[in-house]
FINU-589775 format. One record per residue (C-alpha): residue number from 1; x, y, z negated. Coordinates in Angstrom, 2 decimals. Example, Ala and Ser with C-alpha at 12.3 -4.5 7.8 and 13.67 -1.06 7.14 Angstrom:
% FINU-589775
ROPA | 1 | 12.30 | -4.50 | -7.80 .
ROPA | 2 | 13.67 | -1.06 | -7.14 .
***
This chain:
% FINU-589775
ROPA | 1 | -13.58 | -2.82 | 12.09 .
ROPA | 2 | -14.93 | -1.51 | 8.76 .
ROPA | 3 | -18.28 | -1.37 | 7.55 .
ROPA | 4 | -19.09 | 2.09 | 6.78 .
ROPA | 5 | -21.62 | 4.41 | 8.72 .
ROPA | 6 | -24.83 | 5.79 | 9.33 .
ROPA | 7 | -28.10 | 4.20 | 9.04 .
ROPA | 8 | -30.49 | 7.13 | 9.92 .
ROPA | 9 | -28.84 | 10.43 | 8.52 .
ROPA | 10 | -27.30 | 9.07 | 5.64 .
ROPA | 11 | -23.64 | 7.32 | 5.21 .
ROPA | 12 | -23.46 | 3.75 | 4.06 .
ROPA | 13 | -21.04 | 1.27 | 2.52 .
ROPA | 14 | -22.21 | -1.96 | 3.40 .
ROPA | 15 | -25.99 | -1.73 | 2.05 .
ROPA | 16 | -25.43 | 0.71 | -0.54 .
ROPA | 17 | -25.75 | 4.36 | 0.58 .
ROPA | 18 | -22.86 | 6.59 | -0.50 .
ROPA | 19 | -25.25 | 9.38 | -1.67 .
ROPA | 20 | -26.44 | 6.92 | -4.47 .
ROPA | 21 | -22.86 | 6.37 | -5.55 .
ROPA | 22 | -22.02 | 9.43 | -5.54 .
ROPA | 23 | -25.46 | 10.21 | -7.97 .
ROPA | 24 | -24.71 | 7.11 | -10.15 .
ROPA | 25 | -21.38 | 7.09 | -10.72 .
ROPA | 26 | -20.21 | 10.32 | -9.84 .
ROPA | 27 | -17.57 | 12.25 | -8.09 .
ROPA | 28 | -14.98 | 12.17 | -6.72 .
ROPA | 29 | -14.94 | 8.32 | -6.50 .
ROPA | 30 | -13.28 | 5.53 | -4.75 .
ROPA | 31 | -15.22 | 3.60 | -2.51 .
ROPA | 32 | -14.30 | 0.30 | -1.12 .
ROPA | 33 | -16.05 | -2.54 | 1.14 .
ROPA | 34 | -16.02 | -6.14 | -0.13 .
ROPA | 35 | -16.50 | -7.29 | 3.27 .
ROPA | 36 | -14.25 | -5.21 | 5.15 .
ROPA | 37 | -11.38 | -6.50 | 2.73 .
ROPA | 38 | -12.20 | -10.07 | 3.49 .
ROPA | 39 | -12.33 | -9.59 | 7.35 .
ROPA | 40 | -9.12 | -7.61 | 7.37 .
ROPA | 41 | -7.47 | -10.34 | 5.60 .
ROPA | 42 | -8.74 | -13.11 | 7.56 .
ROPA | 43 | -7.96 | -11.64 | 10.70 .
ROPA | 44 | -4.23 | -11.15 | 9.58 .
ROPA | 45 | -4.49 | -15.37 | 8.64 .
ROPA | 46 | -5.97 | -15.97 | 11.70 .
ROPA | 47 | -3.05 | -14.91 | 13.61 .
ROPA | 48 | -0.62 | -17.14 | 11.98 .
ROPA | 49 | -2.66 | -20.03 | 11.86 .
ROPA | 50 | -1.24 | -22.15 | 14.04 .
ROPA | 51 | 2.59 | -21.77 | 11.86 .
ROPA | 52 | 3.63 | -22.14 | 8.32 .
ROPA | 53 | 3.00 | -18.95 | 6.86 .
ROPA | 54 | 2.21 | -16.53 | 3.91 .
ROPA | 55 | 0.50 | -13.13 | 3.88 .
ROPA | 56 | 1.47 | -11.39 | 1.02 .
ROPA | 57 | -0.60 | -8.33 | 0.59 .
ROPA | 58 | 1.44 | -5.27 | -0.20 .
ROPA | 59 | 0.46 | -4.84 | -3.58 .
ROPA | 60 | 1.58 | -0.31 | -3.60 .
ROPA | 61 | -1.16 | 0.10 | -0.59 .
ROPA | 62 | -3.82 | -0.13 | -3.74 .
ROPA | 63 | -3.06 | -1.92 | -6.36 .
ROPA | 64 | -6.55 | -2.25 | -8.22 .
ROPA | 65 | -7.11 | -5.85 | -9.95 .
ROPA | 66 | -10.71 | -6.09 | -8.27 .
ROPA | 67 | -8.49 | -5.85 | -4.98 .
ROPA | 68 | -6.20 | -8.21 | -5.68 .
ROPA | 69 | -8.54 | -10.34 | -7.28 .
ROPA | 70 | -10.51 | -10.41 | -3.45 .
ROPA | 71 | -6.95 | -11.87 | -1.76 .
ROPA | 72 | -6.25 | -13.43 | -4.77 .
ROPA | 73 | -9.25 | -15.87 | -3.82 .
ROPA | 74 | -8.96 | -16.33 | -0.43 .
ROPA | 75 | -5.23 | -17.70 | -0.94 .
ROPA | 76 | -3.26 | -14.79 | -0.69 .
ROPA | 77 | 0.17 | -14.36 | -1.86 .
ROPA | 78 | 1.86 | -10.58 | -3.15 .
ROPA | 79 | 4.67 | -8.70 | -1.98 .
ROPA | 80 | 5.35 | -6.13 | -4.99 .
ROPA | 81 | 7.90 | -3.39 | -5.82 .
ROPA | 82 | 7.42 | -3.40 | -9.96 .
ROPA | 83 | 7.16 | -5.33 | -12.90 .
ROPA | 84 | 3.79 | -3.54 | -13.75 .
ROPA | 85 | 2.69 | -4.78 | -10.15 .
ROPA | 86 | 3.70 | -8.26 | -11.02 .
ROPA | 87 | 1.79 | -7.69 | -14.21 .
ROPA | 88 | -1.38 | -6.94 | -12.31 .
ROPA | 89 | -0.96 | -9.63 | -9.87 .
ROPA | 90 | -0.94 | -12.01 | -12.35 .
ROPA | 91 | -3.91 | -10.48 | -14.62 .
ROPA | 92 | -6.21 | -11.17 | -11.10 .
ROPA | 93 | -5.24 | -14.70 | -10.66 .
ROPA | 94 | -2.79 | -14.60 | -8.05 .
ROPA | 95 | -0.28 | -16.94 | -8.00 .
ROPA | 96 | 2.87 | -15.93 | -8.78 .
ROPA | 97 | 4.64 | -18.28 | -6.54 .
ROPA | 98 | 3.31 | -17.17 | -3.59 .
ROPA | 99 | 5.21 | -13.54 | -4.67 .
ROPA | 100 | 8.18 | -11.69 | -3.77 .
ROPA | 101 | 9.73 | -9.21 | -5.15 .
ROPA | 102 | 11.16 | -5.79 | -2.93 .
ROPA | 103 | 11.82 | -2.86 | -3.76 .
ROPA | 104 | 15.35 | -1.14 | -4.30 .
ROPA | 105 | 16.19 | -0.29 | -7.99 .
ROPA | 106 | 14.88 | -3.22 | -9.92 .
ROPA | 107 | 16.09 | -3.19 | -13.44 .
ROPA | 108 | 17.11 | -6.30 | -15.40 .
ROPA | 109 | 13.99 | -6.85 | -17.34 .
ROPA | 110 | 11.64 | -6.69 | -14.66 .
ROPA | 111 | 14.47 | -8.93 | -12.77 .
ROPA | 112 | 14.21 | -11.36 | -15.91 .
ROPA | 113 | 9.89 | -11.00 | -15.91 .
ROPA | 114 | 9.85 | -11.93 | -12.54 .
ROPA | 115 | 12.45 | -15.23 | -12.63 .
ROPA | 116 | 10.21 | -16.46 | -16.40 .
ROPA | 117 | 6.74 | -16.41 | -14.14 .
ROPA | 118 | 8.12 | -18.46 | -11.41 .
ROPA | 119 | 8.03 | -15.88 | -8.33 .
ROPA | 120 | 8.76 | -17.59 | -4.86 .
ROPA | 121 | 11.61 | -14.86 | -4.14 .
ROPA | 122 | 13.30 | -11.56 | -4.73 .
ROPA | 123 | 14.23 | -9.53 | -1.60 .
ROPA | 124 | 17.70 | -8.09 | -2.58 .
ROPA | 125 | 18.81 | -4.80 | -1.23 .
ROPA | 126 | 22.40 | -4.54 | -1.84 .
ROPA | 127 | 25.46 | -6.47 | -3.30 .
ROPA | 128 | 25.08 | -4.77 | -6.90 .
ROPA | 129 | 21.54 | -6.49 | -7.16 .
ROPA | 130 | 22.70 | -9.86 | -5.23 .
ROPA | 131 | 25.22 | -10.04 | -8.53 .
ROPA | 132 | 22.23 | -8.91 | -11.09 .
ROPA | 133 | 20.16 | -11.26 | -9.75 .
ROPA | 134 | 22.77 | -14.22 | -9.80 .
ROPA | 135 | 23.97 | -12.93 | -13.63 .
ROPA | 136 | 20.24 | -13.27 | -14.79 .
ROPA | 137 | 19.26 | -16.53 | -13.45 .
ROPA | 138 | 22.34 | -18.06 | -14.76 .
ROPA | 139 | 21.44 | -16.52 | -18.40 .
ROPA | 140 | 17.51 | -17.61 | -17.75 .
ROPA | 141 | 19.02 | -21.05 | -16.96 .
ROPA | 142 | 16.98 | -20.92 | -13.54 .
ROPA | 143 | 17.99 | -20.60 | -9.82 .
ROPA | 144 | 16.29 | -17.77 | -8.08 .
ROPA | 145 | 14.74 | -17.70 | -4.45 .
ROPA | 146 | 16.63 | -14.84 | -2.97 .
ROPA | 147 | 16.38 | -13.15 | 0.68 .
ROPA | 148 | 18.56 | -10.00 | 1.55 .
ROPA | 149 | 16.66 | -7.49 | 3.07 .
ROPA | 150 | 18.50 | -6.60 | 6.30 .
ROPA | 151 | 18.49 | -3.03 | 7.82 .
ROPA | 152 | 18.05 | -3.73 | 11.48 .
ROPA | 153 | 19.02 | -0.41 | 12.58 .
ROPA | 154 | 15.43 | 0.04 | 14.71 .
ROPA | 155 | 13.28 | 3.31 | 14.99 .
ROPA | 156 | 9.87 | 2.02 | 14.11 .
ROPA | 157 | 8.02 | 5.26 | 15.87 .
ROPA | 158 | 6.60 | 6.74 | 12.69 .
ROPA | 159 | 6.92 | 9.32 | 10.24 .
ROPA | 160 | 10.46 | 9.41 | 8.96 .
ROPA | 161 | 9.16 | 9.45 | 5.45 .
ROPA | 162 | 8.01 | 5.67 | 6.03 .
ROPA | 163 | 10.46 | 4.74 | 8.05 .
ROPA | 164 | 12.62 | 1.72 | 6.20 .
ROPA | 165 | 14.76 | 0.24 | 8.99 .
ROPA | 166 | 17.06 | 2.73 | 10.49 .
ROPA | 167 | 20.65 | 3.19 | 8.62 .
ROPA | 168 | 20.05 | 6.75 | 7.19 .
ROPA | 169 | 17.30 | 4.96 | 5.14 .
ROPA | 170 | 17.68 | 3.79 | 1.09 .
ROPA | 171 | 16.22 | 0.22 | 2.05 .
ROPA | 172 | 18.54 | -2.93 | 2.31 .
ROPA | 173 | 21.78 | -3.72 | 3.94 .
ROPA | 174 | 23.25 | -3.58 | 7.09 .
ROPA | 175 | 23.51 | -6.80 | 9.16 .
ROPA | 176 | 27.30 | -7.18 | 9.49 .
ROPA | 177 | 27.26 | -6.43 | 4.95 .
ROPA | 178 | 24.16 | -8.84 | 5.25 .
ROPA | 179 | 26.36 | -11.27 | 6.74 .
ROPA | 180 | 29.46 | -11.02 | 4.22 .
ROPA | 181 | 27.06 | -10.74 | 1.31 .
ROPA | 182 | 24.62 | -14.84 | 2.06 .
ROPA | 183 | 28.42 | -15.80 | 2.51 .
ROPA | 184 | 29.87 | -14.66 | -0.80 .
ROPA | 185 | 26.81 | -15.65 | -2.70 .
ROPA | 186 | 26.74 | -19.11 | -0.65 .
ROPA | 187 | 30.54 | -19.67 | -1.95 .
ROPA | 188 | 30.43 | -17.50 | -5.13 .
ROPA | 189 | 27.23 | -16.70 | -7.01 .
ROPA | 190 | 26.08 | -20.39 | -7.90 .
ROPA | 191 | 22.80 | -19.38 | -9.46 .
ROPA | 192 | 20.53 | -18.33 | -6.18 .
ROPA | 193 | 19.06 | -20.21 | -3.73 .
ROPA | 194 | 19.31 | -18.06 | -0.26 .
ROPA | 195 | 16.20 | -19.20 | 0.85 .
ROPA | 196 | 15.16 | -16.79 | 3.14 .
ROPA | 197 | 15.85 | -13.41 | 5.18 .
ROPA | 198 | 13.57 | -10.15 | 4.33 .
ROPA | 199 | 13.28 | -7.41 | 7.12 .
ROPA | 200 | 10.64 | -4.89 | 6.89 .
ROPA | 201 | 11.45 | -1.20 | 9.33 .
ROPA | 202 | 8.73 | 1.00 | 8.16 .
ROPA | 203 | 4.80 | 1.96 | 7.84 .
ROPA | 204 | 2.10 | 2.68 | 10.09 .
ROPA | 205 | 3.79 | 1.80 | 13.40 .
ROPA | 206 | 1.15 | 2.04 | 16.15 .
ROPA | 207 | 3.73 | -0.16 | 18.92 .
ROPA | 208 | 4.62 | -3.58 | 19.50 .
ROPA | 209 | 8.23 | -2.45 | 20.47 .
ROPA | 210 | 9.76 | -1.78 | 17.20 .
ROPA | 211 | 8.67 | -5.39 | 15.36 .
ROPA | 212 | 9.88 | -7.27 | 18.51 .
ROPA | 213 | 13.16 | -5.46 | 18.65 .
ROPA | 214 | 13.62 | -6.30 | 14.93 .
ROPA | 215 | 12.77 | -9.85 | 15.38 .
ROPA | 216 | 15.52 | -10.38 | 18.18 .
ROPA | 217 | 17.93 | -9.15 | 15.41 .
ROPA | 218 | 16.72 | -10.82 | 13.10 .
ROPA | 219 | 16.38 | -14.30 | 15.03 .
ROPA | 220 | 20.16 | -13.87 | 15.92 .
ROPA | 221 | 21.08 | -13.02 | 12.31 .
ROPA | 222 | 19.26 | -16.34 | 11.68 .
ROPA | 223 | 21.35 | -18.28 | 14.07 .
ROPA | 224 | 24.43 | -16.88 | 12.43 .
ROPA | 225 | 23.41 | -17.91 | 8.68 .
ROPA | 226 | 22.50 | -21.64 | 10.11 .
ROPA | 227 | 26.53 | -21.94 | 11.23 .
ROPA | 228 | 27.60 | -20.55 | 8.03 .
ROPA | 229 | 25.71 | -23.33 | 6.14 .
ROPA | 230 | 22.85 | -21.77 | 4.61 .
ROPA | 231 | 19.71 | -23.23 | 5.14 .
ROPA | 232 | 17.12 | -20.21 | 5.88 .
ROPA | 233 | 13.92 | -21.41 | 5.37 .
ROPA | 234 | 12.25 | -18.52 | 5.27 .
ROPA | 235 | 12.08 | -15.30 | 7.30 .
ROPA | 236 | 10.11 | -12.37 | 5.67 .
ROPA | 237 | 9.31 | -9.74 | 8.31 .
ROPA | 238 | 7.39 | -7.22 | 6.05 .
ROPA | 239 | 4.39 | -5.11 | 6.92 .
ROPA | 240 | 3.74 | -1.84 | 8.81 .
ROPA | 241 | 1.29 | -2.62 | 10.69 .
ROPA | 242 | -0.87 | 0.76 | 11.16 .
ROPA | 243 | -4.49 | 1.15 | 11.37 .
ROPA | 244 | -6.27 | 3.99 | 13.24 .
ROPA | 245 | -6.77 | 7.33 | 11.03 .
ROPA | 246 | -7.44 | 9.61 | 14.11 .
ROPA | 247 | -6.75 | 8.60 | 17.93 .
ROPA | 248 | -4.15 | 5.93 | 17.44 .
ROPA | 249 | -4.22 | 2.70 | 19.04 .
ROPA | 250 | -2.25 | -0.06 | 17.13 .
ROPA | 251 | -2.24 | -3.34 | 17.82 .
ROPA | 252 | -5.05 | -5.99 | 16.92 .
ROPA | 253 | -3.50 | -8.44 | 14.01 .
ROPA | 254 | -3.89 | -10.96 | 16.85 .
ROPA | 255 | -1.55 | -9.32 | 19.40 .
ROPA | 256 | 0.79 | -8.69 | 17.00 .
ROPA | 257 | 0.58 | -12.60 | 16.14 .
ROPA | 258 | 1.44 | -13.22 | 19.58 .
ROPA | 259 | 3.97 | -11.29 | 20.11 .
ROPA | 260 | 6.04 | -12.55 | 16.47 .
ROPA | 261 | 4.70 | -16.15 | 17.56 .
ROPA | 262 | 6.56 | -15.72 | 20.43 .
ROPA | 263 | 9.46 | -13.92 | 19.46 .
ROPA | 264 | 10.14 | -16.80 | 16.54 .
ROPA | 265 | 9.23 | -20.04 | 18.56 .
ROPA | 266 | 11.64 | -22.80 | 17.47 .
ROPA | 267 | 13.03 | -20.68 | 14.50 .
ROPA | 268 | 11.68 | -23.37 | 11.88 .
ROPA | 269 | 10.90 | -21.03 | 9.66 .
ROPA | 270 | 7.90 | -19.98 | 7.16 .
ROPA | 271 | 6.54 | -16.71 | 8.14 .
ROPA | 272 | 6.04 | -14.09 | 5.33 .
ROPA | 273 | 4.03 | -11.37 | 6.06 .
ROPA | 274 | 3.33 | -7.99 | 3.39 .
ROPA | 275 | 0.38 | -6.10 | 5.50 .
ROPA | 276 | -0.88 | -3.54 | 3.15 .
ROPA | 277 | -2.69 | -0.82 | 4.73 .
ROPA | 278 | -3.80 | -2.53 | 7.83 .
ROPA | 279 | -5.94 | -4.39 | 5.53 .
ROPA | 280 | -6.93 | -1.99 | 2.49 .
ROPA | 281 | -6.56 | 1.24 | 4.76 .
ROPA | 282 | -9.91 | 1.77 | 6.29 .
ROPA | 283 | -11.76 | -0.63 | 3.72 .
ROPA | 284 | -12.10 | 2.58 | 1.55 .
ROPA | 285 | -13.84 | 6.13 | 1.79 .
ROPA | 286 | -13.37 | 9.05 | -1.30 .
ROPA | 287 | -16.35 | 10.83 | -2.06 .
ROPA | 288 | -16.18 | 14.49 | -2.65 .
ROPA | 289 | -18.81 | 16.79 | -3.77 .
ROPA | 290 | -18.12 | 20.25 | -2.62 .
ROPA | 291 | -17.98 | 23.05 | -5.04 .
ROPA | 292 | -18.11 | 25.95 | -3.07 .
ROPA | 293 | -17.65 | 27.38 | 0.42 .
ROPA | 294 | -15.60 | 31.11 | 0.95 .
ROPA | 295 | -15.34 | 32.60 | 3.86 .
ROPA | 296 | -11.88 | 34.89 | 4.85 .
ROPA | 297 | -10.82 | 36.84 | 7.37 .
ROPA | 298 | -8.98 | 34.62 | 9.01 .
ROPA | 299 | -10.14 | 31.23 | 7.62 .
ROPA | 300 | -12.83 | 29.50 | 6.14 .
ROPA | 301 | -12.59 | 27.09 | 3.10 .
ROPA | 302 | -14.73 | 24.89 | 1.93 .
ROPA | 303 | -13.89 | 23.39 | -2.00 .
ROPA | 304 | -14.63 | 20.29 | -3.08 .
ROPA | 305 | -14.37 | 18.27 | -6.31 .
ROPA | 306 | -11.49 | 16.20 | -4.92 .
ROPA | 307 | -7.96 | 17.31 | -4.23 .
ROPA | 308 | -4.29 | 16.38 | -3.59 .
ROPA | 309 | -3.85 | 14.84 | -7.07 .
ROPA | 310 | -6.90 | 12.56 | -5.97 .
ROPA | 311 | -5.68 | 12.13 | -2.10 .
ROPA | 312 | -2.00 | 12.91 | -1.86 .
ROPA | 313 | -1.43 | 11.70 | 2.21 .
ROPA | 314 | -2.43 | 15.44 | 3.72 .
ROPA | 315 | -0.39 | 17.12 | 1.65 .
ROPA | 316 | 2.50 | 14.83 | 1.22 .
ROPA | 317 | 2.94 | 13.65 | 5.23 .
ROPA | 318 | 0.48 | 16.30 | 7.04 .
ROPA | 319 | -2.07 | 12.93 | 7.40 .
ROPA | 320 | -4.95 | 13.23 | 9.13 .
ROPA | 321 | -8.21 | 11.85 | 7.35 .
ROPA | 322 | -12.19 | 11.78 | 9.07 .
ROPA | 323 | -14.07 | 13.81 | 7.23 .
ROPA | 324 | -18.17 | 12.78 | 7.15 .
ROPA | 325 | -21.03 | 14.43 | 5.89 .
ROPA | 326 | -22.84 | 12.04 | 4.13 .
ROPA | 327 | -26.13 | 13.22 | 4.46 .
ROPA | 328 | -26.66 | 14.66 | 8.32 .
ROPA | 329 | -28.26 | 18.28 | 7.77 .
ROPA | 330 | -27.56 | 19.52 | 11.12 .
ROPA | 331 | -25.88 | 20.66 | 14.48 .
ROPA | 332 | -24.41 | 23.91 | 12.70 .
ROPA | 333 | -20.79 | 23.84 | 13.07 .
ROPA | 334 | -18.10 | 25.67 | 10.95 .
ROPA | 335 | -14.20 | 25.32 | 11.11 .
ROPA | 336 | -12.74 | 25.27 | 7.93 .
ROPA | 337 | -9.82 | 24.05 | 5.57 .
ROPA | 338 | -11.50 | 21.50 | 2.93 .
ROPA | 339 | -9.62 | 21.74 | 0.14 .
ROPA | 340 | -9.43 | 21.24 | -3.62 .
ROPA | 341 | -9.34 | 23.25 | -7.09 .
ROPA | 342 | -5.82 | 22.35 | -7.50 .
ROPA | 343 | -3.30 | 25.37 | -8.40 .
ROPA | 344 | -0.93 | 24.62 | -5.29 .
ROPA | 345 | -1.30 | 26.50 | -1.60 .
ROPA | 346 | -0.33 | 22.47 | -0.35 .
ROPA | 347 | -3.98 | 21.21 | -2.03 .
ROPA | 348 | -5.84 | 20.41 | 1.25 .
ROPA | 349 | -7.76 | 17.38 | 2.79 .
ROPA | 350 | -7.95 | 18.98 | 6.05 .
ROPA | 351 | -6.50 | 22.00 | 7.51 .
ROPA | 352 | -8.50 | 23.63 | 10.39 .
ROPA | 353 | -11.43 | 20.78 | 11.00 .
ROPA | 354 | -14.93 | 21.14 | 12.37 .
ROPA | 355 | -17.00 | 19.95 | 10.38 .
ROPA | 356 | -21.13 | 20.03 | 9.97 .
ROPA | 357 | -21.68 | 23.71 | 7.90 .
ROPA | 358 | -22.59 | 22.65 | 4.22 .
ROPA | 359 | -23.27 | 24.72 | 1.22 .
ROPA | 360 | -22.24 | 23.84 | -2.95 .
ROPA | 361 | -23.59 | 20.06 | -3.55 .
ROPA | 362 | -22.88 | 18.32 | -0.10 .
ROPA | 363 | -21.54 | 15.46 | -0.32 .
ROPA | 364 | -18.22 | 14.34 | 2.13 .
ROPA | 365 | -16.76 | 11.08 | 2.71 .
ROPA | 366 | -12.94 | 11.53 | 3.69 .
ROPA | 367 | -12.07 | 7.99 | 5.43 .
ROPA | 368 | -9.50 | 5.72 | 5.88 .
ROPA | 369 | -8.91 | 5.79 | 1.80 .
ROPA | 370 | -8.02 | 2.56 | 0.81 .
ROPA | 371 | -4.09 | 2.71 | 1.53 .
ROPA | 372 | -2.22 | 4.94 | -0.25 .
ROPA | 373 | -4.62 | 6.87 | -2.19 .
ROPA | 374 | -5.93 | 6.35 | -5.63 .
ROPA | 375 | -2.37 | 3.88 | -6.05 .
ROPA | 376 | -0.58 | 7.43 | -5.23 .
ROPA | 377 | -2.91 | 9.96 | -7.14 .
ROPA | 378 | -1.37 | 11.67 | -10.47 .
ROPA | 379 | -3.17 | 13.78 | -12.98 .
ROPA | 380 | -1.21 | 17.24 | -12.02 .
ROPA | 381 | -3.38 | 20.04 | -13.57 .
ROPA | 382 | -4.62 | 17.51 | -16.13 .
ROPA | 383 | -7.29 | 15.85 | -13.86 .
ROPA | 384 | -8.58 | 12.86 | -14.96 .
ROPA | 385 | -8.22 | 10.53 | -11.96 .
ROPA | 386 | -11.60 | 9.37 | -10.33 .
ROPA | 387 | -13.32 | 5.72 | -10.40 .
ROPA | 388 | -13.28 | 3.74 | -8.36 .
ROPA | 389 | -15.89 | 1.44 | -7.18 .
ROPA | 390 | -16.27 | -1.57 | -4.81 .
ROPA | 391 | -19.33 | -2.41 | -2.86 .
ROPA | 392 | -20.87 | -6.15 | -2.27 .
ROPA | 393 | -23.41 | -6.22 | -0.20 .
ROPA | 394 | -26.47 | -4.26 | -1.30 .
ROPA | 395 | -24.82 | -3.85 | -4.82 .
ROPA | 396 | -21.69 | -1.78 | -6.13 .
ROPA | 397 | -19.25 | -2.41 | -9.13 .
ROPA | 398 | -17.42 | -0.12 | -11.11 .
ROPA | 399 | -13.81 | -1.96 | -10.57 .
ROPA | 400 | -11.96 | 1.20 | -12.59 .
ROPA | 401 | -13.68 | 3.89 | -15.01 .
ROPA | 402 | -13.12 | 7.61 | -14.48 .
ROPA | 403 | -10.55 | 8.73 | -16.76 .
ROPA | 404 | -11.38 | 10.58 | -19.54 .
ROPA | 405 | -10.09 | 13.86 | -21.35 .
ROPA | 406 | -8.87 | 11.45 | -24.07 .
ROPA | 407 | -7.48 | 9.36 | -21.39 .
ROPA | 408 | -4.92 | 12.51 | -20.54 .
ROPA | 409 | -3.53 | 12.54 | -23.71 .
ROPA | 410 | -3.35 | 8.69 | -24.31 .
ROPA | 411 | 0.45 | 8.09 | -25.73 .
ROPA | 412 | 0.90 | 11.51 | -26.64 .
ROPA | 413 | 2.36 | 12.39 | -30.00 .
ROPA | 414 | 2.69 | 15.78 | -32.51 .
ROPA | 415 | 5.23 | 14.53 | -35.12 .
ROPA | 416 | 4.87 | 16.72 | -38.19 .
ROPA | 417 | 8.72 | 16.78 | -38.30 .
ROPA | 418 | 8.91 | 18.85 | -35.25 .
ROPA | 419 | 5.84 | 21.14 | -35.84 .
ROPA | 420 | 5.83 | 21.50 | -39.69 .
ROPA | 421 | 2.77 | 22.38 | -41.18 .
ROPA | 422 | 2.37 | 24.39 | -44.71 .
ROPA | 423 | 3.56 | 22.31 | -47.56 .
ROPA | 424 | 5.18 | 19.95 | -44.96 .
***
């Protein structure tokens, strides 16, 4: 449940209406619900409560320090995928031991920035980084918290750009490798502490079937670590957990609880969880002002101020977002592709939707924005990314200023060496 709709004909965030955002702090901008974070992240706690357990909020879903900051507060921990996300975690308060560290390519020195702020673990995807890892530590004069991230080999039932588990995919190791590697490091590589076992199969998945197959392969893995000698204490079993963009059903936090309860009874284990969109996801909206309508021969468009550098799921995965007028005008209908000023036939929001007819200064709320969005935007065309704000209440913060033209540039040099001026 979120807390964004309609209170007469105009489109709320909490007690602020969008329409005054929009006028105060103008468009496109980011719009995301204090209180919606909270209860997605409670409900996510609330499922675990009666087991040891950490949710670590996936830090790449939106990675704004007023965000972090909220889970920061209520006790959260961080799963992150980058040094700069460490950074960030950190500047809100969060606690760096209640952190691990995924993620596929990480280099040395964000290896070496992690082990100096005292993260709990790093998930290790493959022997190379087992050894890095191991090499580091002994340097730092530290002993890392390490789980291998095991490739369970399971079809999570989602778009096979955010699928993570099955063995075509980049992400961690296969079970028998997984087996060889806790063995090798156990006997060989002196400087980790295997602490734990990291399994994570993909995004958005919409069934209980894929997480429960995982955890029966992962449970067993578990039993054959324990008669090897090493001590798992923890078992890691990612995110993916989807939310509803359209007509999908997933699971309630609490039946997913269940079911993982269930499926790990006995294990004496820690739970680590790394939800990220199932709690940021539909806490958001984007306002877009629209620019212009056109009507074709064969399609009608309507152009708004936001666009695929702002909102990259439609055009990157075909994702469906609501679209909302946020002022009600009337029954008239139109069906039209909403798109943006971007120089690219891919810049759409929404291909083919029905929407109420509007004319040049309408305001739309595209929804489900939190996940994904402004932590995926880019400047392409030299747009200055939007702000982003977060609503309390009957009050709204500015959590990140809209980029400048200045802002584009930032870091950019002319040496005079390479464009010689007269008398140079």
């Amino acid at each position: 449940m979120h807390f964004f709709g309609y209170k007469g004909k105009k489109f709320y965030a909490e007690g602020v209406s969008v329409e005054r955002i929009a006028k105060e702090a103008g468009t496109p901008v980011f719009i995301y619900s204090h209180r919606t974070l909270a209860r997605h992240f409670k409900a996510f706690e609330s499922a675990f409560k009666k087991v040891p357990h950490l949710v670590c909020y996936s830090v790449k879903a939106n990675s704004n320090t007023a965000v972090l900051k909220t889970f920061a507060s209520m006790g959260g921990g961080f799963d992150i995928v980058s040094a700069g996300e460490l950074f960030r975690v950190i500047r809100a308060g969060g606690d760096p031991s209640k952190t691990v560290f995924s993620g596929v390519g990480k280099r040395d020195e964000e290896i070496e920035y992690a082990l100096k702020t005292g993260i709990l673990m790093l998930n290790s995807e493959s022997p190379q980084e087992l050894r890095a890892i191991d090499r580091i530590a002994g340097r730092l004069k530290k002993k890392a918290g390490v789980a291998i991230r095991v490739n369970p080999d399971v079809d999570p039932l989602t778009h096979p750009y955010i699928s993570t588990g099955l063995k075509e995919n980049k992400f961690g190791v296969e079970t028998e490798e997984a087996v060889r590697e806790y063995v090798y490091a156990k006997e060989g590589l002196e400087n980790l502490d295997l602490i734990g076992v990291d399994c994570h199969i993909g995004s958005q998945i919409t069934e209980l079937s894929p997480f429960t197959d995982a955890l029966k392969k992962t449970r067993a893995l578990i039993g054959v670590l324990r008669k090897e000698g090493i001590a798992v204490r923890y078992l890691n079993m990612g995110g993916g957990l989807g939310i509803t963009y359209r007509e999908e059903n997933p699971p309630h936090p609490s039946a997913y609880g269940e079911e993982v309860l269930r499926q790990t009874r006995g294990l004496d284990v820690t739970l680590i969880f790394e939800p990220g969109r199932n709690i940021v996801g539909n806490a958001g909206v984007l306002a877009t002002r629209v620019i212009y309508t056109k009507k074709g021969s064969r399609k009608n468009f309507i152009i708004t101020d936001a666009a695929m550098n702002d909102l990259p799921r439609p055009s990157l995965y075909g994702s469906y977002h609501a679209i909302k007028p946020v002022v009600v005008s009337g029954p008239a209908d139109v069906v039209a592709d909403v798109v943006g000023p971007i120089c690219e036939s891919g810049d759409f929001l929404a291909k083919g939707r029905e929407l109420p007819a509007v004319k040049p200064g309408d305001l739309l709320a595209i929804m489900s924005a939190g996940a994904y969005c402004f932590s995926m935007s880019s400047n392409y065309n030299s747009r200055p990314r939007p702000a982003e704000v977060m609503v309390k209440g009957s009050e709204f913060f500015v959590i990140r200023k809209r980029e400048t033209m200045e802002d584009l540039v930032r870091g950019e040099v002319l040496p005079r060496r390479l464009f010689p001026g007269k008398g140079d």
